[in-house]
DRENROZA-783443 format. One record per residue (C-alpha): residue number from 1; x, y, z. Coordinates in Angstrom, 2 decimals. Layout:
! DRENROZA-783443
NUM / X / Y / Z;
...
! end
This chain:
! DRENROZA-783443
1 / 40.12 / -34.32 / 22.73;
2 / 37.63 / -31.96 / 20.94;
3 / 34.28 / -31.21 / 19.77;
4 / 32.71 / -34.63 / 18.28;
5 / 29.50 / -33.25 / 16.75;
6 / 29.17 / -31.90 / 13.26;
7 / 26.43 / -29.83 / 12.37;
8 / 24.31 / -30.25 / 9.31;
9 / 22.48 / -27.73 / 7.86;
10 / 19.17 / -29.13 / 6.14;
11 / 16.83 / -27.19 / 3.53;
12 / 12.75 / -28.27 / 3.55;
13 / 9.63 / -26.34 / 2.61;
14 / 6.08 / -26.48 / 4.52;
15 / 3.02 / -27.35 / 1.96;
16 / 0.17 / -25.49 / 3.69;
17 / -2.25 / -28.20 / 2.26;
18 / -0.34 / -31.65 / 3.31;
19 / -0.85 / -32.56 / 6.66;
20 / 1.54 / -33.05 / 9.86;
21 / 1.95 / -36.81 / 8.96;
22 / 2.82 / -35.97 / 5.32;
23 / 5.11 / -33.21 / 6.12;
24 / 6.14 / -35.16 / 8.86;
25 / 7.13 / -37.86 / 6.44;
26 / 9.05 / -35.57 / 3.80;
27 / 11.11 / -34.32 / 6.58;
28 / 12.68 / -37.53 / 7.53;
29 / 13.74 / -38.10 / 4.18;
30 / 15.51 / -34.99 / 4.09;
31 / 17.27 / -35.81 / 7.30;
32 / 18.13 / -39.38 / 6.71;
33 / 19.29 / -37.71 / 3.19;
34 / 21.33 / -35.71 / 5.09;
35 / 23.03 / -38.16 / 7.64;
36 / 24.52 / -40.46 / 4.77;
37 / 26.95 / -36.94 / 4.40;
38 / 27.81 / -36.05 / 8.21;
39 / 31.09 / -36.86 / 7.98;
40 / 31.51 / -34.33 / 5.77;
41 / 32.57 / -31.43 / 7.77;
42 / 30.47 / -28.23 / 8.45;
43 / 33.40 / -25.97 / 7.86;
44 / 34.35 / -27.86 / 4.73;
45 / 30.32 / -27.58 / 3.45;
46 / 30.91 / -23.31 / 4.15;
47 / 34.55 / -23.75 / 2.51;
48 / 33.16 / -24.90 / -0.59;
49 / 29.81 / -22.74 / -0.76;
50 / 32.18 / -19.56 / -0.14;
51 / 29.83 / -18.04 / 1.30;
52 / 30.13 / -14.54 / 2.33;
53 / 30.97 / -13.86 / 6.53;
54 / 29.42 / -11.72 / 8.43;
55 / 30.60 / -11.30 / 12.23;
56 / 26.60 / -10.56 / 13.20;
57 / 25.08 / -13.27 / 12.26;
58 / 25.70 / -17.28 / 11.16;
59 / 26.29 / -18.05 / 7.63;
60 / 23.57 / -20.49 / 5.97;
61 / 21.05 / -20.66 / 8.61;
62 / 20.44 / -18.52 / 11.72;
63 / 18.33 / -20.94 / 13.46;
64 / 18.63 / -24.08 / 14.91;
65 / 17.64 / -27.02 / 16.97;
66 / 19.26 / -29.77 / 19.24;
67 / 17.62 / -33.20 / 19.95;
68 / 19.76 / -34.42 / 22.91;
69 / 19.32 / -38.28 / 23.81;
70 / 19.94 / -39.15 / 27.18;
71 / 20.63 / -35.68 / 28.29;
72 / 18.11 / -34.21 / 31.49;
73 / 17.91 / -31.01 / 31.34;
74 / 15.74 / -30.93 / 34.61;
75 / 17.95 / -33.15 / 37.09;
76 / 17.18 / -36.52 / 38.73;
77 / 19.40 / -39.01 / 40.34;
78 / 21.40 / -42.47 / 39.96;
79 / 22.23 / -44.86 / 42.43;
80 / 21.13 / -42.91 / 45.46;
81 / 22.95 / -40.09 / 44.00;
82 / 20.70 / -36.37 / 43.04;
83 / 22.31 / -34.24 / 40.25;
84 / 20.63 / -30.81 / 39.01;
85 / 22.21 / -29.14 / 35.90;
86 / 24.04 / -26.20 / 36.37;
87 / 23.42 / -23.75 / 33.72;
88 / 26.68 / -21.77 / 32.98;
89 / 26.81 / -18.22 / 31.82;
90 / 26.14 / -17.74 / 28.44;
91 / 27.97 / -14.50 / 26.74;
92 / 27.34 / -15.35 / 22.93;
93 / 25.19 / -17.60 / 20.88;
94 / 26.06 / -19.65 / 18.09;
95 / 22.96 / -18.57 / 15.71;
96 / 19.83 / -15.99 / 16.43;
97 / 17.98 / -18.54 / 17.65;
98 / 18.96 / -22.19 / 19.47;
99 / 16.23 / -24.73 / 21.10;
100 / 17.63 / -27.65 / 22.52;
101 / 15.34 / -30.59 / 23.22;
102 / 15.52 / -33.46 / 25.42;
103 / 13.41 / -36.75 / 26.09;
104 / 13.31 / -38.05 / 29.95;
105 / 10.71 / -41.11 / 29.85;
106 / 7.22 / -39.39 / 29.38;
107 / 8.26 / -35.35 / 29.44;
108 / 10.14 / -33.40 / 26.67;
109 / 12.45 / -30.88 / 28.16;
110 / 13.40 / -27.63 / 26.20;
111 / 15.44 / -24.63 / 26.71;
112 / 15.76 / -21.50 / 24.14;
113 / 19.28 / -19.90 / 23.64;
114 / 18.88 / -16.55 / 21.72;
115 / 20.25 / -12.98 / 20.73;
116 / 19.35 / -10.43 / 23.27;
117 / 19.87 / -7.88 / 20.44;
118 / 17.48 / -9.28 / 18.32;
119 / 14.44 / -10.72 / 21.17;
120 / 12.96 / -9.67 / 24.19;
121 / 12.50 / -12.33 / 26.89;
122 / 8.62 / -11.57 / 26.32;
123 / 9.26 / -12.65 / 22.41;
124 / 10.81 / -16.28 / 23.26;
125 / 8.37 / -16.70 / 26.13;
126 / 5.46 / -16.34 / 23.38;
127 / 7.54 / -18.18 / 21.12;
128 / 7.46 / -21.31 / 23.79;
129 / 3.86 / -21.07 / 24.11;
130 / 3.14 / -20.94 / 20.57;
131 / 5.53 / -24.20 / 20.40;
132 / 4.21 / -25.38 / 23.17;
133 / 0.48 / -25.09 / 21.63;
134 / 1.45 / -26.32 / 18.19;
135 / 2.72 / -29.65 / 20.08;
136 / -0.68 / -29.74 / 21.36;
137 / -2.37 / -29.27 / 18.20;
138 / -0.29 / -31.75 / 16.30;
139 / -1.19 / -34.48 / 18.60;
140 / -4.96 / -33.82 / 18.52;
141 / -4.80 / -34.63 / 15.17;
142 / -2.08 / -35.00 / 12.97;
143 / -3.93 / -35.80 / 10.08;
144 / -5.06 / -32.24 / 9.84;
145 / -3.81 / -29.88 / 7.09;
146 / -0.71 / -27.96 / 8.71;
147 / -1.98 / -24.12 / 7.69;
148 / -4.96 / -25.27 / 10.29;
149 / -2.56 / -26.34 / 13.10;
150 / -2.74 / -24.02 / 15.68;
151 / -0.17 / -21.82 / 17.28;
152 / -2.01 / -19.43 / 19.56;
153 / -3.69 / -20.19 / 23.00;
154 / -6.50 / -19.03 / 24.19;
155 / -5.10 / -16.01 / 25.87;
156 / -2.96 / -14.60 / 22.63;
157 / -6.20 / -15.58 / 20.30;
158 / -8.75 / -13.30 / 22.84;
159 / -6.31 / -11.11 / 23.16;
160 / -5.40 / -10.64 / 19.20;
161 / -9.28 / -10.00 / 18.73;
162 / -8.94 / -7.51 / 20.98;
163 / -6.61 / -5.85 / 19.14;
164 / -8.09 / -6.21 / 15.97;
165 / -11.93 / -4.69 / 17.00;
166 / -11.25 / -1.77 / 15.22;
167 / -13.90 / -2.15 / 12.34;
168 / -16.51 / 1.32 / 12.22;
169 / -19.25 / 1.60 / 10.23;
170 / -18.86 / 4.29 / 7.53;
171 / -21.24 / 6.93 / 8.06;
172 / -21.52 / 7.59 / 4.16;
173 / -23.07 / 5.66 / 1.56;
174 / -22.14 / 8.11 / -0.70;
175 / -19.65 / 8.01 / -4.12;
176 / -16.57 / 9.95 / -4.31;
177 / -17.67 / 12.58 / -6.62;
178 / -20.80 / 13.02 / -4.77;
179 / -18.78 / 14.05 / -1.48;
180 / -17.04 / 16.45 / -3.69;
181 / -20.39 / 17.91 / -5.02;
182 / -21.92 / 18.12 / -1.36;
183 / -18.39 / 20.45 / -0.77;
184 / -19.00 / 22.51 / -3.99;
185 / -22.95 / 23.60 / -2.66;
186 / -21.39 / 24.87 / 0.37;
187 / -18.32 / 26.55 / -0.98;
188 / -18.64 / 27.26 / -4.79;
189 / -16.41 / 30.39 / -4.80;
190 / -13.25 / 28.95 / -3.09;
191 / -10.42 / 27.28 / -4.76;
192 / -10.86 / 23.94 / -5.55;
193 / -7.72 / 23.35 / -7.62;
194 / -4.39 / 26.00 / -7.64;
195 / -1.76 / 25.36 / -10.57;
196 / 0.81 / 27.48 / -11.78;
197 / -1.04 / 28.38 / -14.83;
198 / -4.42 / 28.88 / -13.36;
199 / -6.92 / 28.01 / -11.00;
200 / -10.54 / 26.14 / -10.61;
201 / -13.11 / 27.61 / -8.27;
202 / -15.34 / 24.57 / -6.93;
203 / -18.23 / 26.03 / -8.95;
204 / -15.76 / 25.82 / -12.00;
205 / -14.96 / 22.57 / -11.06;
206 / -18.17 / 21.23 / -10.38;
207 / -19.33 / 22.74 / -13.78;
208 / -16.55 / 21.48 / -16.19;
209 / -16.68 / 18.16 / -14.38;
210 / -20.62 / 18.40 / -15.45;
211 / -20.02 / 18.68 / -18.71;
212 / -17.27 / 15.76 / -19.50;
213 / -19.52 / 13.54 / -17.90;
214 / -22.30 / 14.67 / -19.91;
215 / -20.02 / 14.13 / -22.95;
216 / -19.00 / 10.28 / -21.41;
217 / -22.53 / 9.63 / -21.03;
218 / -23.83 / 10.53 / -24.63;
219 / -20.62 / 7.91 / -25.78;
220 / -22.27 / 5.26 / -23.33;
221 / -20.17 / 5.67 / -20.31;
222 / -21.75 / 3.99 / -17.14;
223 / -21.07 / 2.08 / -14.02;
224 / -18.30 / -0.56 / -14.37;
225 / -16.91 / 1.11 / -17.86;
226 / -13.52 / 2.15 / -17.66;
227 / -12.37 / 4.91 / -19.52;
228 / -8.65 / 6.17 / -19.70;
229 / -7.09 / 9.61 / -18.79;
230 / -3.65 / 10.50 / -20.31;
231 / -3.48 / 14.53 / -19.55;
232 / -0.58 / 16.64 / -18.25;
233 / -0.50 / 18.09 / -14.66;
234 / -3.04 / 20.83 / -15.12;
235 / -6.59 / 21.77 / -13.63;
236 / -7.71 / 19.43 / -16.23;
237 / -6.43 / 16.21 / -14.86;
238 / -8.40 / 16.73 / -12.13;
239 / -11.78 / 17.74 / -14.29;
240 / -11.22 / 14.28 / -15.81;
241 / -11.29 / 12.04 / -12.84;
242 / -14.27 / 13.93 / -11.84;
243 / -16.13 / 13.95 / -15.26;
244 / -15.58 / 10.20 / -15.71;
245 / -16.55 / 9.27 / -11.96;
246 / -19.83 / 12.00 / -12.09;
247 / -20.56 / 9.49 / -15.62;
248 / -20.79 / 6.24 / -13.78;
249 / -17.51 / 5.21 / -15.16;
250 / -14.18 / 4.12 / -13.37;
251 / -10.81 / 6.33 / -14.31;
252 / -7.82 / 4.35 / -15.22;
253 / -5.02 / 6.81 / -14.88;
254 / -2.17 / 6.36 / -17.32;
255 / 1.00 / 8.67 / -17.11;
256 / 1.94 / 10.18 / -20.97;
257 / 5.62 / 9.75 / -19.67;
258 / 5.09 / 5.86 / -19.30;
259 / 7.03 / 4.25 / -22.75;
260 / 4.49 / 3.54 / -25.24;
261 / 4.43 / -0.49 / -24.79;
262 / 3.43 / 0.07 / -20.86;
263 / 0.65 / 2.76 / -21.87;
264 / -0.76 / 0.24 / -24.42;
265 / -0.79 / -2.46 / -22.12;
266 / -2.56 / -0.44 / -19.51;
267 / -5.33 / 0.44 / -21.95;
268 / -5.67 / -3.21 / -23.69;
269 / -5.64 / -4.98 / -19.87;
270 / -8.29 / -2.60 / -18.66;
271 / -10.74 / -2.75 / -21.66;
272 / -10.56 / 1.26 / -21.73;
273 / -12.21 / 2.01 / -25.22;
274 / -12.72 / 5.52 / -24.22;
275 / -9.45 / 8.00 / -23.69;
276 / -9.92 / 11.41 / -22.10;
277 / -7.07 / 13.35 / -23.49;
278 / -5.17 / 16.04 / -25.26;
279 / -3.89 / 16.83 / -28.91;
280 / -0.14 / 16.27 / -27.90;
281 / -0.89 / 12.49 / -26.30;
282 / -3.14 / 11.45 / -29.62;
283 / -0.49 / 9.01 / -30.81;
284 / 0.29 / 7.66 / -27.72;
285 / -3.49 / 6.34 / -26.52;
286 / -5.41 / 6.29 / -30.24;
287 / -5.09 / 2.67 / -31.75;
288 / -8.78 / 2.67 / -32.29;
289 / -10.01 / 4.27 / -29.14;
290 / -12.31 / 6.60 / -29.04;
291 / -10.60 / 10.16 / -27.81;
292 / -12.44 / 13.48 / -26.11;
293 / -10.16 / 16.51 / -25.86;
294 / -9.49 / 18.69 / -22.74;
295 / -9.66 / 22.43 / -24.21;
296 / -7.00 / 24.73 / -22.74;
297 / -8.18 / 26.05 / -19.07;
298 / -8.76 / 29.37 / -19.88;
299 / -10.84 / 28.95 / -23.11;
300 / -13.68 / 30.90 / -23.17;
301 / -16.09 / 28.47 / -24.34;
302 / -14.77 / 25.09 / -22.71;
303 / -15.89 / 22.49 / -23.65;
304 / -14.88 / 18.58 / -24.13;
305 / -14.49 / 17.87 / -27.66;
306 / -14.08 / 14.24 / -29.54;
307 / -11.42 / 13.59 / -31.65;
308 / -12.50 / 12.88 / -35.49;
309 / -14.18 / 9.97 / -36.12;
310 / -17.00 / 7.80 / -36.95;
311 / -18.30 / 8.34 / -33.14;
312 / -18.07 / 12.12 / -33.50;
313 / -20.29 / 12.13 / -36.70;
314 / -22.87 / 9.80 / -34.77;
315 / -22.59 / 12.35 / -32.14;
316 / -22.99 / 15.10 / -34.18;
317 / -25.88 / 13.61 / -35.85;
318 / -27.96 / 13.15 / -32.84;
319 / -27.61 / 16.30 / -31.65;
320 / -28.80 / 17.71 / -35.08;
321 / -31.89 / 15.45 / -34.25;
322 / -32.57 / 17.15 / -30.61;
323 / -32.48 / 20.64 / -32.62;
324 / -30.96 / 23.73 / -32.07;
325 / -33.33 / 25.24 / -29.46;
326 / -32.22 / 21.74 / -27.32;
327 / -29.28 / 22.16 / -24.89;
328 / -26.31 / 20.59 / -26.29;
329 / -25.97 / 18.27 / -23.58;
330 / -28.23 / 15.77 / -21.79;
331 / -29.36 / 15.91 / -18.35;
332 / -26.19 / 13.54 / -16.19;
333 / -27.57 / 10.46 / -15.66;
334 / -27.08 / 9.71 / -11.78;
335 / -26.65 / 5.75 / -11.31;
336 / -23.61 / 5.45 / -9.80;
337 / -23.62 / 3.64 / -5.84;
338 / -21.23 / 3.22 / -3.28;
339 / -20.19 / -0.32 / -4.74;
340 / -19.29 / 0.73 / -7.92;
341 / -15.72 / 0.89 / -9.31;
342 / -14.32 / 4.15 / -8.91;
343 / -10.52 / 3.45 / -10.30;
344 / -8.44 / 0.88 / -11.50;
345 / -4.38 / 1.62 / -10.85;
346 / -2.14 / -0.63 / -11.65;
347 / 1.20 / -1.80 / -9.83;
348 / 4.60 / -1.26 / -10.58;
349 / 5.21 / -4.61 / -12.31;
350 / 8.74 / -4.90 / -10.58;
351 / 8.06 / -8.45 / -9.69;
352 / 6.69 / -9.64 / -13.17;
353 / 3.48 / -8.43 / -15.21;
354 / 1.80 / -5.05 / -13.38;
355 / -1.70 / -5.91 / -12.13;
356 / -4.45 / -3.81 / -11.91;
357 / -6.37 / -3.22 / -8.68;
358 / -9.90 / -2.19 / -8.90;
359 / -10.76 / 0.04 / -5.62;
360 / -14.60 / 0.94 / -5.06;
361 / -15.98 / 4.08 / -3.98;
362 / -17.16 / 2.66 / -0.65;
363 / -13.26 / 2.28 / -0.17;
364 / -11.44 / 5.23 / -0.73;
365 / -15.45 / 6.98 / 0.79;
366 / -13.92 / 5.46 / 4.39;
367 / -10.21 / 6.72 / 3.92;
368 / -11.96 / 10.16 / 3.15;
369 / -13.57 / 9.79 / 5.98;
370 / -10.81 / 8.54 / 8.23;
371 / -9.15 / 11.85 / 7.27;
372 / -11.52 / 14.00 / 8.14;
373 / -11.31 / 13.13 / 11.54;
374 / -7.65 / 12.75 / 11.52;
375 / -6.64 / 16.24 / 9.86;
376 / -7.90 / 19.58 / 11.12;
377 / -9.20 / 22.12 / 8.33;
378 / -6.44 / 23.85 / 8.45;
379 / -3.98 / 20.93 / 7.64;
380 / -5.81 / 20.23 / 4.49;
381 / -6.29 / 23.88 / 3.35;
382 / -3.75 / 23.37 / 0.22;
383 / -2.68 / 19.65 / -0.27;
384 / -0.03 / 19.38 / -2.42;
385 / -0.34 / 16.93 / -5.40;
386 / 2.34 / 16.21 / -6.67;
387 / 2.27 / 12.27 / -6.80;
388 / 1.64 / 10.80 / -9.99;
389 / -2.16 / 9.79 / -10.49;
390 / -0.87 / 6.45 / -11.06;
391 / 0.16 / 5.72 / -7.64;
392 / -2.15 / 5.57 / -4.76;
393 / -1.06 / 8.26 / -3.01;
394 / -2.78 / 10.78 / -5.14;
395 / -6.17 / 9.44 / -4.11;
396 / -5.73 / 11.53 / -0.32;
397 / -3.98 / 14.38 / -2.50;
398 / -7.41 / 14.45 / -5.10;
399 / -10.11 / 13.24 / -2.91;
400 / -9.87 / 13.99 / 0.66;
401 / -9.08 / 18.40 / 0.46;
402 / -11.98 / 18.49 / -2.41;
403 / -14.10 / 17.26 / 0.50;
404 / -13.28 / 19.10 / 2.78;
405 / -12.96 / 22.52 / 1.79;
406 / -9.68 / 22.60 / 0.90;
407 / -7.37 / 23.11 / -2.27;
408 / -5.78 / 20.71 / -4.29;
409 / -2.21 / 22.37 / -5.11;
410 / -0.80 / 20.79 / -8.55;
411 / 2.73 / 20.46 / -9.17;
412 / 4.82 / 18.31 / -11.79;
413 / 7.03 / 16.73 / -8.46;
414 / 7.87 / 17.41 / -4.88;
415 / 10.81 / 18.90 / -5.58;
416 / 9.39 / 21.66 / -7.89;
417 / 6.98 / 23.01 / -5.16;
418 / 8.61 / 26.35 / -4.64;
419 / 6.30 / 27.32 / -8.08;
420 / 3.38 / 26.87 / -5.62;
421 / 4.86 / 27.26 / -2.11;
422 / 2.67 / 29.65 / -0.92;
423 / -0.28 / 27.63 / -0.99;
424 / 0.98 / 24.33 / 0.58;
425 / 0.25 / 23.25 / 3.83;
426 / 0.06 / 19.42 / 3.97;
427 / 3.13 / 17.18 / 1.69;
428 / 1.92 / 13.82 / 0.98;
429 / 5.70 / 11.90 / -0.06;
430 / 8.15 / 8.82 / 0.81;
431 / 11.15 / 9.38 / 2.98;
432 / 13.91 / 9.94 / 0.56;
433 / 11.82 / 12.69 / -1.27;
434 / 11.45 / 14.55 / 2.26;
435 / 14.71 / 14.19 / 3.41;
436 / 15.58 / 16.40 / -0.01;
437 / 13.61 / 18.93 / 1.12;
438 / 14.65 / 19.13 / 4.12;
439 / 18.63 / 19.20 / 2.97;
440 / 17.75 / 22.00 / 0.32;
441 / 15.41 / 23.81 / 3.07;
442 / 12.47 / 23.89 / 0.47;
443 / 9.98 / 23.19 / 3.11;
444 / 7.59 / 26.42 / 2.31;
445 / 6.19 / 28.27 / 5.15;
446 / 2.75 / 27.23 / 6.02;
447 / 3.20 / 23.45 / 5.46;
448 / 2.34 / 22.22 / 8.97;
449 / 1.87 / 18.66 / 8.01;
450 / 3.51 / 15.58 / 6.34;
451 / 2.41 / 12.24 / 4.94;
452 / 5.63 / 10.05 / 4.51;
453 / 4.61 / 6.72 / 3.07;
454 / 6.26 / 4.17 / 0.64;
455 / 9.91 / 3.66 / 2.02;
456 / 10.72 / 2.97 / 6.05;
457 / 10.92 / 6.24 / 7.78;
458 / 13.88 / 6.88 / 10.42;
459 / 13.67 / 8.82 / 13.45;
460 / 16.07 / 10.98 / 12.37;
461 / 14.01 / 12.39 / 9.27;
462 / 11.35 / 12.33 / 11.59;
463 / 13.04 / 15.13 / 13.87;
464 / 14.67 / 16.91 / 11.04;
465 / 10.90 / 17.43 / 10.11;
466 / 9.84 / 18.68 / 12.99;
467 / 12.52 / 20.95 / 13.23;
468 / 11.58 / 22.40 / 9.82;
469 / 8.27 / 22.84 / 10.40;
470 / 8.89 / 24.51 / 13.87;
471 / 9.05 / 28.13 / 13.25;
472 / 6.87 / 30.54 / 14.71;
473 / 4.55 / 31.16 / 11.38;
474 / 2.69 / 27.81 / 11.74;
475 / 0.09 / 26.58 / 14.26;
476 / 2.07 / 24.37 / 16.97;
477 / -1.63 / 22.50 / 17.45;
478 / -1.21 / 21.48 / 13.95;
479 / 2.13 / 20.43 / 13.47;
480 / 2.55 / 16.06 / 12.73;
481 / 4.32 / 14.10 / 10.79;
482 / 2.58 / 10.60 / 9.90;
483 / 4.24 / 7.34 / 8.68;
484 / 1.62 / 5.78 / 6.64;
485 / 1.61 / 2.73 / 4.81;
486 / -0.87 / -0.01 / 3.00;
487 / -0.77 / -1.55 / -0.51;
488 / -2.86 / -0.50 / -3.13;
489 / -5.61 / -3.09 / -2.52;
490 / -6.43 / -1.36 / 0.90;
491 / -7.00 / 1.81 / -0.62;
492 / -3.76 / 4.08 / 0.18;
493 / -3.77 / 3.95 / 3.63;
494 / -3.73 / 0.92 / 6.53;
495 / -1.61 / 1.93 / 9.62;
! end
């Protein structure tokens, strides 16, 4: 005769602050809304939504559940007479995910009809306990809010806190710049920064760096003030971030290819009064701020140098007042702790208006840290940096080689590495940028190591990886590829 039951596909939303009764309540008006249109066909409903078919999967919803009066899905007898159910073989599934539900006097009986290719039998027997403990919790008290009903027993909560012990105590109360400093005392002659145009020695470093924050200071530059940096991808950039952290101050990075209105809103959102700069990005960052200028690397007299200006003739004056037999700077004034604000990035904005993320020292101290007993020496000999100071990844590209001993290698992208190739052994990208690499075999050399983060990562790039990195030039000990991942308030790096 046919199939006499029409399904009907219902749409609600949980309220994490009504509770069970309330939701409870909402609910059945939605189905009673629902069952004064059953007789209007399922297939007709699809018909007229045209919705688009797909043979993996059900169209609308994937999950669903069947209440079954009168039906035993345990057995039991009539009349003398003792029936079990007889469950036949089941070789596809409707949706995902089926539980059917049946009442006999006192006991609820339930079974779970699901996609092998989609759950283990471990998943849907955690499921049932977790549905199983929610029951539970709902009849305790179903006046409580439903984001405090419960879903885990005892064994999945002990063993979830397990699994989560994995704080560790920092063993570094120090600031960013100050691990950097403790780096440049032990090795002031090696390379602290290679470029194309030029390098930085860590004394060189260490000694510009000096002298920008000097400069910040004298303009009143301390902990908490944020103070922009719009510079190119030289030795500079990374003198700048330095400076302005050695000063007290946090760095808000802003990229000079950004369109004007973005740049703008970066600086008016953070409060960044104070720009560190160059000639050719004056028009983009001025609008009453006050500017200092990054003199060409290999100047012979470097030294920062504010834009004209009412704050430049204060300046000036007061240093007429120390006299000429004072140094032109002041001593750096060293008040900066581990709880200060060391950056403030913003995100992408793809979802609506970008918002900035302030990340303390203390933070990105423990990533650097996590690092350093992650990646060998070797691996972090030349870092590429290639990531634009705006994203998070160029906090392990900046930070964690200048604490270590190693060399942060500049470049304008990725892709344009072969400039520096020599001097890369650890690429810090996403997925699609390494799978380029590998197609155009631009891999260089002594790169032994790779950070993919930002996009899923596939087995297959994974291997392809490997296989570039395989040849007999590189240290086999050293060879890994790492999928990394965490959002900017977790300071680069999570899993």
């Amino acid at each position: 005769m046919g199939l006499f039951v029409n399904t009907l596909a219902y749409r609600t939303t949980i309220e994490n602050e009504q509770t069970f009764v309330e939701t409870l309540g909402r609910v059945r008006e939605t189905v009673l809304g629902g069952l004064e249109h059953q007789d209007v066909p399922f297939e007709q409903v699809l018909s007229l939504l045209q919705t688009e078919r797909d043979w993996q999967g059900s169209p609308v919803f994937q999950v669903m559940f069947l209440w079954q009066h009168g039906m035993n899905l345990t057995g039991g007898s009539h009349d003398g007479l003792q029936f079990t159910p007889y469950q036949l073989p089941i070789s596809t599934t409707k949706c995902d995910l089926t539980l059917t539900m049946s009442e006999d006097g006192d006991t609820l009986s339930g079974r779970f009809e699901f996609r092998k290719d989609l759950f283990h039998n471990s998943t849907i027997r955690s499921l049932s306990i977790a549905f199983q403990t929610l029951i539970d919790s709902i009849t305790a008290n179903p006046l409580q809010s439903v984001n405090r009903l419960n879903l885990l027993g005892n064994e999945h909560r002990l063993r979830l806190q397990e699994l989560n012990k994995s704080e560790a105590a920092s063993p570094s109360t120090a600031c960013l710049h100050q691990l950097f400093e403790q780096q440049a005392s032990l090795t002031p002659t090696a390379r602290a920064v290679v470029h194309a145009e030029g390098e930085l020695s860590y004394e060189e470093l260490d000694k510009h760096s000096d002298q920008l924050a000097e400069r910040l200071q004298q303009l009143g530059v301390g902990p908490e003030t944020r103070v922009g940096v719009c510079l190119s991808r030289t030795p500079n950039l990374v003198t700048a971030i330095f400076g302005i952290l050695k000063a007290g101050g946090a760095y808000v990075p802003i990229d000079p290819n950004y369109p004007p209105a973005r740049i703008q809103f970066l600086l008016d959102d953070s409060e960044a009064a104070i720009v560190v700069s160059e000639q050719q990005y004056h028009q983009l960052v001025a609008d009453g701020r006050t500017i200092v200028n990054l003199p060409a690397l290999h100047n012979t007299n470097w030294q920062p140098e504010l834009e004209q200006g009412e704050t430049k003739k204060r300046i000036q004056q007061e240093e007429m007042e120390i006299g000429d037999a004072s140094p032109l700077f002041l001593p750096i004034q060293k008040n900066t702790y581990a709880a200060n604000a060391a950056y403030l990035i913003y995100t992408s904005g793809s979802t609506g208006r970008p918002k900035g993320v302030t990340i303390e020292h203390r933070n990105a101290v423990a990533m650097v840290d996590w690092a350093r007993q992650v990646y060998s020496p070797y691996q972090l000999r030349g870092v590429l940096a290639s990531t634009s100071v705006c994203f998070d990844l160029s906090i392990f590209e900046l930070f964690v080689p200048l604490s270590t001993g190693g060399a942060v290698v500049l470049a304008e992208n990725a892709l344009e590495i072969e400039k520096v190739a020599p001097e890369v052994t650890l690429i810090n990208t996403v997925p699609s940028v390494a799978a380029e690499l590998v197609r155009n075999e631009a891999i260089p050399p002594n790169v032994c190591t790779m950070n993919i983060a930002g996009e899923p990562l596939g087995k297959q790039l994974v291997d392809q990886l490997y296989m570039a990195m395989s040849d007999s030039s590189r240290t086999a000990s050293n060879l890994a590829v790492y999928n990394l991942y965490a959002p900017s308030e977790d300071t680069t790096y999570t899993t």
